[in-house]
C-alpha positions in Angstrom: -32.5 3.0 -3.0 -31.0 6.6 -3.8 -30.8 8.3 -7.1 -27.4 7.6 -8.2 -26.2 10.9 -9.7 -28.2 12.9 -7.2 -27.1 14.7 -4.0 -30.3 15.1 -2.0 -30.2 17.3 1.2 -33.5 17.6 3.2 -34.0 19.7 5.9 -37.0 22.3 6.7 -36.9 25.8 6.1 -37.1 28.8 4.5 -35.2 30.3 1.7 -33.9 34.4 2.1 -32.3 34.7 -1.0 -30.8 33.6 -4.5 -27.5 34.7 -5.6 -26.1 34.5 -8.9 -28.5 32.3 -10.0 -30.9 31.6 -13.4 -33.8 30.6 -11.9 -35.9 28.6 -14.4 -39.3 28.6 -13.0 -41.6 29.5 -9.6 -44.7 27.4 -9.0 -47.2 28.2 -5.9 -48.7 25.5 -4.5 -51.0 27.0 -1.6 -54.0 26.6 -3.6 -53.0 22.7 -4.5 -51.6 21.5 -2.0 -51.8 24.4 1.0 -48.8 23.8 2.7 -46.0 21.4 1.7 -44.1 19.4 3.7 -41.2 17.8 1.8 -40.1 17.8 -1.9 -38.2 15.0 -3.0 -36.9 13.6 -6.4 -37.8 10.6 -8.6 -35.2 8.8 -10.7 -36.7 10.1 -14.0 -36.3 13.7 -12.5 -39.7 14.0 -11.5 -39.9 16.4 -8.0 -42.6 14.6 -5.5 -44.3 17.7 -3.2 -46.2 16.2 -0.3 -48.8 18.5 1.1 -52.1 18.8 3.5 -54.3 18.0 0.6 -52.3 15.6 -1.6 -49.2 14.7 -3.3 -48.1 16.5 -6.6 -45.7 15.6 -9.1 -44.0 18.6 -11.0 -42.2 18.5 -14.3 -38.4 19.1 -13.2 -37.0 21.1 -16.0 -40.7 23.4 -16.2 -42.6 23.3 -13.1 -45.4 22.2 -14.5 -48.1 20.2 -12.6 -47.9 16.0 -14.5 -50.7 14.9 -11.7 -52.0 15.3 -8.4 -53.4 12.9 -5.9 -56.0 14.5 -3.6 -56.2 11.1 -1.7 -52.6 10.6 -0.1 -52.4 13.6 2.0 -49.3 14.2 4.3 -47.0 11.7 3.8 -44.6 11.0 6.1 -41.5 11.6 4.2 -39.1 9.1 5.8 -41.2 6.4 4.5 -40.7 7.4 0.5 -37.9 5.7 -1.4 -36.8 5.1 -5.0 -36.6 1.9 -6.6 -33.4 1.5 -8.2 -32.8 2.8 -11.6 -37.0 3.1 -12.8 -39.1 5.9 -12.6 -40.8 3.9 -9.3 -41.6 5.3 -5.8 -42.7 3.7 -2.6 -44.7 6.2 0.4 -46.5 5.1 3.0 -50.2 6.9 3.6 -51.7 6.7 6.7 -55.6 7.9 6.7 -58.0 8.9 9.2 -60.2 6.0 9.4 -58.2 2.9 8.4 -55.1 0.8 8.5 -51.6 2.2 7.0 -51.3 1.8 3.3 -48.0 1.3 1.1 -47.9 2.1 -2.4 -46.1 2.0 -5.3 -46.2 4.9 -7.4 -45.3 5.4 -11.0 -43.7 8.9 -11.1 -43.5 9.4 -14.5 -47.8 9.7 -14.5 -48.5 9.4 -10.5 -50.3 5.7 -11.6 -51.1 3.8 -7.9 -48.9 0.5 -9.1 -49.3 -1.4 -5.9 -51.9 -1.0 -2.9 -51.4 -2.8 0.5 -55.0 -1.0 1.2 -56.0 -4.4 1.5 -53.9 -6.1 3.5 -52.1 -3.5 5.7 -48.8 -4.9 5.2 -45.8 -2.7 4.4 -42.6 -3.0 2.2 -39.9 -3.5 4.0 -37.0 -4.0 1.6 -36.7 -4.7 -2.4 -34.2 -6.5 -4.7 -34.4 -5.7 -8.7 -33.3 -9.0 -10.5 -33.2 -7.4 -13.8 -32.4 -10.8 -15.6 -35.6 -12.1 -14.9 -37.9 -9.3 -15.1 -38.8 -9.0 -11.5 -38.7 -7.0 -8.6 -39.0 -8.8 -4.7 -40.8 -7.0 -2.8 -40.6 -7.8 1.1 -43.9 -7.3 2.7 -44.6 -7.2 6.5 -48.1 -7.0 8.5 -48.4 -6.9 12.2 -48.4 -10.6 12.6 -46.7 -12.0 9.2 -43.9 -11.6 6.6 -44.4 -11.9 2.4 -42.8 -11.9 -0.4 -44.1 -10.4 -3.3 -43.0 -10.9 -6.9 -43.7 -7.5 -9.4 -43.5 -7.5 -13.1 -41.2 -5.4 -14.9 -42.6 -6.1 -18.1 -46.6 -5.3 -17.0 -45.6 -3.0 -13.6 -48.1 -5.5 -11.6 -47.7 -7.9 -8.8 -47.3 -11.2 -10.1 -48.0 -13.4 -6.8 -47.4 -12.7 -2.7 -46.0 -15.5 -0.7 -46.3 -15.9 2.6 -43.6 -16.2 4.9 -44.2 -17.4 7.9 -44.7 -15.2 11.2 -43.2 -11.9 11.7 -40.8 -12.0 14.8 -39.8 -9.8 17.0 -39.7 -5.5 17.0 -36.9 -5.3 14.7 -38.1 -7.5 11.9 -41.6 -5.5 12.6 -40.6 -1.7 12.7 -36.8 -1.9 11.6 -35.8 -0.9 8.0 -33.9 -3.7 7.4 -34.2 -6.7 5.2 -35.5 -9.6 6.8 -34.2 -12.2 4.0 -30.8 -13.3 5.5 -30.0 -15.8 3.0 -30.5 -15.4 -1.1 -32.8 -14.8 -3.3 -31.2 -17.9 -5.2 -32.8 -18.7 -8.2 -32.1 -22.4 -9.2 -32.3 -24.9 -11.9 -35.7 -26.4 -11.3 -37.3 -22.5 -11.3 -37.8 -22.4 -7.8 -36.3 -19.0 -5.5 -34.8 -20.0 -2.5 -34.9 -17.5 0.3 -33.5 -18.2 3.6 -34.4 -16.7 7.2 -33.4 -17.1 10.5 -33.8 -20.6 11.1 -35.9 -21.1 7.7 -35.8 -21.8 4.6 -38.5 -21.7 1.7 -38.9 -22.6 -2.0 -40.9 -20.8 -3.9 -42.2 -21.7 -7.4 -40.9 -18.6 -9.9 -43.8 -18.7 -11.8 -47.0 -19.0 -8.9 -45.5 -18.1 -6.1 -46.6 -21.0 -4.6 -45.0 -23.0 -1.5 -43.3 -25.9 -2.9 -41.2 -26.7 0.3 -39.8 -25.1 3.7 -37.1 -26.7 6.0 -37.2 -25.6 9.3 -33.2 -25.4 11.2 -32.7 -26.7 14.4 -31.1 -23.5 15.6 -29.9 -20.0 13.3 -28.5 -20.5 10.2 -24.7 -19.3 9.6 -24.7 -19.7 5.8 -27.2 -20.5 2.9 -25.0 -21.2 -0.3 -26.4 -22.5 -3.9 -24.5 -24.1 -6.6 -26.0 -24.6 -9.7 -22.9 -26.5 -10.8 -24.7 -29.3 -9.4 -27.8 -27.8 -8.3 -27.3 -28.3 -4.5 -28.1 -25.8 -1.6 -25.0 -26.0 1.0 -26.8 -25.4 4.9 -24.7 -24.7 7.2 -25.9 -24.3 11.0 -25.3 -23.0 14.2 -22.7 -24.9 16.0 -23.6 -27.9 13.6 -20.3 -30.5 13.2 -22.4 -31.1 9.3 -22.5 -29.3 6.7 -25.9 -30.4 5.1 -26.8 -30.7 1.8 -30.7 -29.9 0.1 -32.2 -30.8 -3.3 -33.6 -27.6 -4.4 -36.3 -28.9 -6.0 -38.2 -30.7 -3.3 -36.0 -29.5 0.0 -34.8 -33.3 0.8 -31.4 -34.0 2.8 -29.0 -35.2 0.3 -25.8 -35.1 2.3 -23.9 -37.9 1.9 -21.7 -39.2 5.2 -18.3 -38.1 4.7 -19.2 -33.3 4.8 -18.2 -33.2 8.5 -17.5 -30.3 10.0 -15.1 -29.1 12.2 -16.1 -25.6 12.8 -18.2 -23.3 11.2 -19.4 -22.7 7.7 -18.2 -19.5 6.3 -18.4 -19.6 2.7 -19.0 -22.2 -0.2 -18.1 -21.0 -3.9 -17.4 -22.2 -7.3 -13.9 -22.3 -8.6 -12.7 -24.3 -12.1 -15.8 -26.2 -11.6 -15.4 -27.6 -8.3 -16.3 -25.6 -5.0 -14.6 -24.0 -2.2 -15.9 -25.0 1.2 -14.6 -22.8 3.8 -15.0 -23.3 7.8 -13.5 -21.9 10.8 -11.4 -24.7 11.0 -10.1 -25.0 7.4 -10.8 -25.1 4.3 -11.4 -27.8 1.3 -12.1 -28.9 -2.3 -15.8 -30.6 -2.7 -16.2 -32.7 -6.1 -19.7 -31.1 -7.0 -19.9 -34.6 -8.9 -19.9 -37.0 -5.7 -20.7 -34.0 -2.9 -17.1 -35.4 -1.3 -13.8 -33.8 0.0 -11.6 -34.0 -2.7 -8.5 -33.8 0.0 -7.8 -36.2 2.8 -7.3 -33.3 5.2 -8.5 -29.8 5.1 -6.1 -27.2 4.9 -5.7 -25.4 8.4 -4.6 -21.9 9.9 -5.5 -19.7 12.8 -8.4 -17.5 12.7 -9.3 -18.9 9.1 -11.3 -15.8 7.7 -11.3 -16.0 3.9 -9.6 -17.5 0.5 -9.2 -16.4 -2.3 -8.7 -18.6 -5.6 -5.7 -17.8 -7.6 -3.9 -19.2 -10.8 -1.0 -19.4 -8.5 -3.2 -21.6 -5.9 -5.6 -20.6 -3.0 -5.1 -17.6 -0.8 -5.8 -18.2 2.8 -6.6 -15.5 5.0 -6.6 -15.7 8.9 -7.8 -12.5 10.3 -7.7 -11.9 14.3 -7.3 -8.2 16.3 -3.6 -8.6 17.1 -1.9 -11.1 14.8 -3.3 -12.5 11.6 -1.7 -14.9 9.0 -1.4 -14.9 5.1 -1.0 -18.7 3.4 -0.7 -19.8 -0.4 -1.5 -23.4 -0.7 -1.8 -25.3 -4.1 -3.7 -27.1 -5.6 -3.5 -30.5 -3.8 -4.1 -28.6 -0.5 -0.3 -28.3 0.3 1.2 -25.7 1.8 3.7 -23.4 -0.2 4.1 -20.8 2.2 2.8 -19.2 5.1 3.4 -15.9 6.3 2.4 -14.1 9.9 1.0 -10.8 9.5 0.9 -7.9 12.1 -2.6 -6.6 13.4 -5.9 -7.2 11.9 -5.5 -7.3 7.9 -8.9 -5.8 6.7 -8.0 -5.6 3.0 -6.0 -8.9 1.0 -6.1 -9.2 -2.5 -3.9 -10.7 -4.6 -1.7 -8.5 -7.4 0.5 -9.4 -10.3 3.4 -8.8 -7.9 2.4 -11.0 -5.1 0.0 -10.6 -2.2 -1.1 -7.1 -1.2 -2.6 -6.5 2.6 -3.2 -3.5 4.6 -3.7 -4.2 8.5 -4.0 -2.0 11.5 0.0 -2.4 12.2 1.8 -2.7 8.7 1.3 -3.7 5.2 3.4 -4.7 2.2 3.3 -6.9 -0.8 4.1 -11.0 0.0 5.5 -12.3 -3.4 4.3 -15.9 -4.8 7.7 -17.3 -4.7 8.1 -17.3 -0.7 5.6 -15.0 0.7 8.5 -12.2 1.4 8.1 -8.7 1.3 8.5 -7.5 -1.5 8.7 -3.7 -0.4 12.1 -3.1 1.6 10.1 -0.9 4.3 6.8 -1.5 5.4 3.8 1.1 4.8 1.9 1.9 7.5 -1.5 2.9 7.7 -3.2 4.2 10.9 -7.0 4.4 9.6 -8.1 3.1 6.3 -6.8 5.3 3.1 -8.3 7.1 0.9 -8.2 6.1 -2.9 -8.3 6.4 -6.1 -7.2 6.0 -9.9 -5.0 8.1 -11.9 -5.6 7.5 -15.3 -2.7 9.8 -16.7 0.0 7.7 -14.4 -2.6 4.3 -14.4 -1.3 4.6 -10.7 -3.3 3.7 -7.7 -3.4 6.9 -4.9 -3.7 6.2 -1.5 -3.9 9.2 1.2 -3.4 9.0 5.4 -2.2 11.0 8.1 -0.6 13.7 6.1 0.8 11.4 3.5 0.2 10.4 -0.1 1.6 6.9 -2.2 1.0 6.1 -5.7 1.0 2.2 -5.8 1.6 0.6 -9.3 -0.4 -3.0 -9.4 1.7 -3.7 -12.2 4.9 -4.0 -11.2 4.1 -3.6 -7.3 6.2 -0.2 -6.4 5.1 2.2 -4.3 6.3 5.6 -4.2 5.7 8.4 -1.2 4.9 11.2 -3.3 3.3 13.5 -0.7 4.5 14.0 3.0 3.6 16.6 6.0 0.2 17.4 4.2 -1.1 19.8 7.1 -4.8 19.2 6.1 -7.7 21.7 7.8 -9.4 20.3 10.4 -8.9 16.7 9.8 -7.6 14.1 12.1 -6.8 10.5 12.0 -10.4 9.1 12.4 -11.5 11.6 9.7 -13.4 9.3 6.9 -11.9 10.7 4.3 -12.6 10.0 0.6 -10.8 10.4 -2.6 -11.3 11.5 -6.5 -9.3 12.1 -9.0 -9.8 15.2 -11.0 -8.2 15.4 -14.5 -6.0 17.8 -15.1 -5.8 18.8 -11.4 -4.7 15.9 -9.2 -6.6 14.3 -6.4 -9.4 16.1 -4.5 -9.2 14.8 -0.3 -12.9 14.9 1.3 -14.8 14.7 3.8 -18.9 15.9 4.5 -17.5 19.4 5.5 -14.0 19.3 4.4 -12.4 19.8 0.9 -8.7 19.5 0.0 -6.8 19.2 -3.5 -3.2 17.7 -3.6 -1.4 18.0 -6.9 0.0 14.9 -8.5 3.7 16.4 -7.5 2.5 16.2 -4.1 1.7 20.1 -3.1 -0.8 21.1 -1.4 -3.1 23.1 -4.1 -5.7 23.9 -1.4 -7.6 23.2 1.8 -10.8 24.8 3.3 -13.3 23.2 6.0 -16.9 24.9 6.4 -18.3 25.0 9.7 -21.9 23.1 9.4 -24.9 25.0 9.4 -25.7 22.0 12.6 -24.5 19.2 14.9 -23.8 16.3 13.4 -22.7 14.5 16.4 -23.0 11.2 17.4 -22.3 9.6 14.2 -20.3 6.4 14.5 -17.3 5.7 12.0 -18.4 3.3 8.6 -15.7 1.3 9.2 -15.5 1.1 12.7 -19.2 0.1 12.3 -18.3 -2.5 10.1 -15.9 -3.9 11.8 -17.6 -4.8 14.8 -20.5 -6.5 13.1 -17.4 -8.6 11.6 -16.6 -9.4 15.8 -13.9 -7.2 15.6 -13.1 -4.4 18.6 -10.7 -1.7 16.6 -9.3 1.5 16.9 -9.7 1.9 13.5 -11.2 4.6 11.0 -12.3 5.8 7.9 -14.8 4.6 4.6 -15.5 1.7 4.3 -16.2 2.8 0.5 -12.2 2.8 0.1 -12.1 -0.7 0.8 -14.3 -1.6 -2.0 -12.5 1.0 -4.2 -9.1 -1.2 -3.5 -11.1 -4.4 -4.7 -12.5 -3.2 -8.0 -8.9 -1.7 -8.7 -7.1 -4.6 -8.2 -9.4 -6.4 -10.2 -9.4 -4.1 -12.8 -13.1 -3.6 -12.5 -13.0 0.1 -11.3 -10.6 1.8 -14.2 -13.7 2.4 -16.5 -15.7 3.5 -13.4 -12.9 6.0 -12.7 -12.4 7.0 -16.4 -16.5 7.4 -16.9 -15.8 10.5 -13.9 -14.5 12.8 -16.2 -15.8 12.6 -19.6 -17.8 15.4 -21.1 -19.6 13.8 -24.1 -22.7 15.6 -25.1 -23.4 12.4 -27.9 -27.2 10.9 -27.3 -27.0 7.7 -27.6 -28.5 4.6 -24.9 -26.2 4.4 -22.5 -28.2 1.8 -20.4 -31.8 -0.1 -20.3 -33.7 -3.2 -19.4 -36.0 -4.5 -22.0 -37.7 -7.9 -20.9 -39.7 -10.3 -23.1 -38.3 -12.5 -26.1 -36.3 -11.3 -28.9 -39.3 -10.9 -31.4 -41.5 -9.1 -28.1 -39.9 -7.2 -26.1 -40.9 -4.5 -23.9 -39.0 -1.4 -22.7 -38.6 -1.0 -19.3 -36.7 1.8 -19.3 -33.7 3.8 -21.0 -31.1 6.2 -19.9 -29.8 8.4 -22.4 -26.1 9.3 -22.5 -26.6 12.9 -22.6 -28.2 12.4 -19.4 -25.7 9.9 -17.9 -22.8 12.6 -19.0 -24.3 15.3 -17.5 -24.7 14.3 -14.4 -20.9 13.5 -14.7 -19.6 17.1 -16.0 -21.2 18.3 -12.4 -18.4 16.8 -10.5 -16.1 19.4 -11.2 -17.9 20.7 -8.0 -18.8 19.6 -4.8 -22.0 21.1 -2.6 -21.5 22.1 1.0 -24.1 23.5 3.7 -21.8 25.5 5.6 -22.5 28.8 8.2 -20.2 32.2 8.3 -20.2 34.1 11.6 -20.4 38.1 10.2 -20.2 41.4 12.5 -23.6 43.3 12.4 -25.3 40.6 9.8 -24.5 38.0 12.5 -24.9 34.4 11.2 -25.1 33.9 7.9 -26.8 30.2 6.2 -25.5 29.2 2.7 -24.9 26.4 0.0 -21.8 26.9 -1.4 -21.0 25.2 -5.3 -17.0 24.7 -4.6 -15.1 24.1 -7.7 -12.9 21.1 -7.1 -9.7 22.2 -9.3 -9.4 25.7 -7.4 -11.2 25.5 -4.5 -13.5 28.9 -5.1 -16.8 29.6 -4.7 -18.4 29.4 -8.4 -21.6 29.8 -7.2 -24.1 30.6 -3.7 -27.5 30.5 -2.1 -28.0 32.4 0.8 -30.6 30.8 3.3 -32.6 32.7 6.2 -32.1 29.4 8.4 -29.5 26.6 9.0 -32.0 24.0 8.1 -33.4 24.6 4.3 -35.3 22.1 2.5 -34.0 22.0 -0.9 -32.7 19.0 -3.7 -29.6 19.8 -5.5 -30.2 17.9 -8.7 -26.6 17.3 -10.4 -28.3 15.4 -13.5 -29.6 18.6 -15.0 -27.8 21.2 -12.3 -30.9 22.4 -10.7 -31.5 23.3 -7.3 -35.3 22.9 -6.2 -36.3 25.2 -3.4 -39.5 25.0 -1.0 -39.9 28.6 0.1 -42.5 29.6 2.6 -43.8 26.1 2.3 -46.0 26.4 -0.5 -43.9 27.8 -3.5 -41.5 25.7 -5.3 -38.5 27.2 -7.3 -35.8 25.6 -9.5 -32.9 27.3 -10.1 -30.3 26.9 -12.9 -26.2 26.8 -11.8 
């Protein structure tokens, strides 16, 4: 729900002064708007400026006033988000007389899109589905939830479903979705969205009710194939796993899907699919809905699997001891192999078996499940990582040491040891990026580091934040315990899903796309619905655009203070060039707090000074 490319830091404030700066153009707002509370920024670039007497939207690259809305008057900013990848906004507007209204706002023209003026319901959560050119829209009200299906060929609400009964304060007031299972859209053009202990299918088209099926208690997991068009239910201490007809909602499990623990996961694999429980896991025949083998395939703690042209990848996962199993494809075992403390990343290379736990990790080859390194690596908190291109070399960084992993052939080197970072400690979440030409810059909100690729140290600097920041817990370690797992662990969880697109392949082009410089215009990405012969344009990014935002990460902005002698405390943003580590560029601020957006699509800052005049400034 965040512009991409965008760095957006809001605070509240006033600006002192502008250094080395081309600023590009000064608007006052007093008379429009009187005072303003917030800027913000649309995905098409458009800066949002909320004010006593309206909401304003301002050319980015002029200043120039596109429209003003003398209705929606002080908008509570916390409310406003971006709808992923269109020139769309959502605030809510709360007036005098009168319930709380959400809207949809086109940016682009300030058009009113959607109105919950009516109804009093708010959105609480959104899912683009591109492919069939939709947006779902969840909508709440005091006493019941909706769905709501948008056009992204017209920009208007197709249908609203209702839902059921809102429950509870957190599916009320919380930001979070309350659609636990899907949207699944299936073969007989129904959406299938599951709740708590519900389940509902909804006609694409109408958005009418066509069935619900009410759980006995909470449902674990919601699963749809459309290898045979079958939903896969499993519930809450349920021996069954039961299986729906989409269409109507019917029980169509036949006698033999027991269950001997939980449901975890069901998913397609060389057109049959994977059920996986607590207690095992097995082959159904989406044909007959039957176990293909006679007995499931069993280890402890029975987490995940993994298909593999070399056979299935079981995963056991528990806090102290966890075990790694390659079965075939008769639901034999070929090996089996105990792994040290709780392995939070498995994936499978050309080499063998790759896992990182809390203890050790190594590489487990196909042939026997050995190791196929001679000493084990050991990583304390989850690594940072990234891609370099020039040695096609994974990098991974932690506690004060640096490998460069080869998925290839499966050799890992220590490049890098007794890296004395600046103010970092083991439960630092830090990040990685490689930077062409340079090597690989180590970061953190406050902290920025560059190791060369020979392992040097080129720099490291930490900036003392302008405020507190306390209290914040650790990604990981947050993520971990909503997985029912108690860890001393820490770090990004962002560097896990790094790993997976790696070793995939999947994140090379997402790396490589980092650095390139192209000025070409050209469309680098769209969504057009509507049939071949009629079809609408959604939207369009240009490439020049899409590159430019990309050239800006040769720098990285930081909010940091500077104790001076008779000045005293000084505010500033600080543009740090990541291959040298200086200074390019600085903004002085009168307080710790500013309100400002740092654009990195068109390297603009946008200032709100005095809280009425708004200033963009050119790096």
């Amino acid at each position: 729900m965040k512009r991409i490319y965008a760095l957006v830091l809001c605070f509240i404030t006033t600006f002192y002064s502008i250094n080395a700066q081309e600023k590009l153009w000064q608007v006052d707002l007093k008379e429009t708007l009187s005072t303003v509370g917030w800027i913000k920024q649309s995905n098409d670039g458009v800066i949002i400026a909320s004010g006593s007497k309206g909401l304003v939207g301002l050319n980015n690259m002029t200043g120039e006033t596109i429209w003003h809305n003398k209705e929606l008057k002080a908008i509570n900013k916390n409310t406003f988000l971006t709808i992923d990848g269109l020139p769309l906004f959502y605030v809510e507007y709360a007036p005098v007389a009168g319930k709380t209204r959400g809207i949809i706002i086109n940016s682009s023209n300030g058009d009113i899109l959607y109105d919950t003026k009516d109804d009093g319901s708010k959105i609480k959560n959104f899912t683009v589905i591109a492919d069939k050119g939709i947006i779902l829209f969840e909508l709440i009200t005091e006493k019941e939830r909706n769905i709501m299906s948008f056009s992204l060929k017209t920009w208007e609400k197709n249908w609203v479903a209702p839902l059921g009964e809102s429950k509870g304060l957190m599916e009320k007031f919380a930001g979070a979705s309350f659609i636990n299972h899907g949207p699944y859209f299936t073969n007989d053009n129904n959406i299938v969205i599951g709740l708590k202990d519900e389940i509902f299918g909804i006609h694409t088209e109408t958005g009418e009710i066509q069935w619900t099926h009410k759980a006995d208690k909470r449902i674990k997991a919601l699963v749809y194939s459309d290898i045979n068009n079958s939903l896969y239910l499993g519930i809450k201490k349920s021996k069954v796993l039961t299986v729906l007809d989409p269409s109507d909602g019917k029980d169509i499990t036949p006698g033999k899907l027991k269950l001997k623990g939980t449901l975890i996961d069901v998913r397609p694999y060389n057109g049959n699919l994977i059920l996986v429980e607590t207690e095992g896991f097995n082959i159904i025949d989406p044909q007959t809905n039957e176990f293909k083998w006679k007995k499931s395939f069993k280890i402890d703690f029975l987490d995940e699997v993994i298909p593999n042209e070399k056979g299935y990848i079981a995963i056991g996962k528990d806090e102290k001891d966890g075990t790694i199993a390659l079965v075939d494809k008769e639901g034999q075992k070929i090996w089996d192999s105990k792994v040290k403390g709780y392995a939070y990343y498995v994936t499978p290379t050309p080499k063998g078996v790759i896992y990182i736990s809390t203890e050790r990790s190594n590489i487990l080859d196909f042939e026997k499940g050995k190791d196929v390194w001679d000493k084990d690596v050991k990583f304390r908190s989850i690594p940072a990582v990234t891609y370099d291109q020039q040695e096609d070399k994974v990098v991974l960084f932690e506690n004060k040491k640096g490998y460069k992993f080869d998925l290839n052939t499966g050799v890992i080197e220590l490049f890098a040891e007794d890296i004395q970072l600046k103010e970092v400690s083991k439960k630092t979440p830090l990040l990685a990026e490689y930077v062409d030409g340079a090597g690989y810059l180590i970061n953190a909100d406050q902290h920025i580091s560059l190791l060369s690729p020979e392992g040097s140290l080129v720099y490291t600097e930490y900036y003392n934040p302008a405020s507190s920041i306390g209290g914040l817990m650790s990604v990981a370690q947050l993520g971990l315990s909503i997985a029912g797992v108690d860890l001393d662990i820490a770090g990004a969880m962002d560097n896990i899903e790094t790993l997976s697109a790696l070793s995939s392949g999947s994140g090379l082009q997402t790396s490589q796309d980092q650095t390139d410089g192209t000025s070409e215009t050209n469309i680098a990405a769209g969504l057009y619905v509507g049939t071949a012969d009629n079809m609408a344009t959604v939207f369009e990014v240009t490439k020049t655009r899409y590159t430019n935002s990309k050239s800006i990460r040769s720098h990285k902005f930081i909010v940091a203070k500077v104790k001076g002698g008779d000045d005293g405390t000084k505010h500033f943003i600080y543009m740090i060039n990541k291959k040298t580590g200086a200074i390019d560029k600085q903004i002085e601020l009168l307080d710790k707090t500013p309100n400002y957006l740092i654009d990195e699509i068109d390297t603009i800052t946008f200032i709100n000074e005095k809280n009425h005049i708004i200033s963009a400034h050119k790096f």
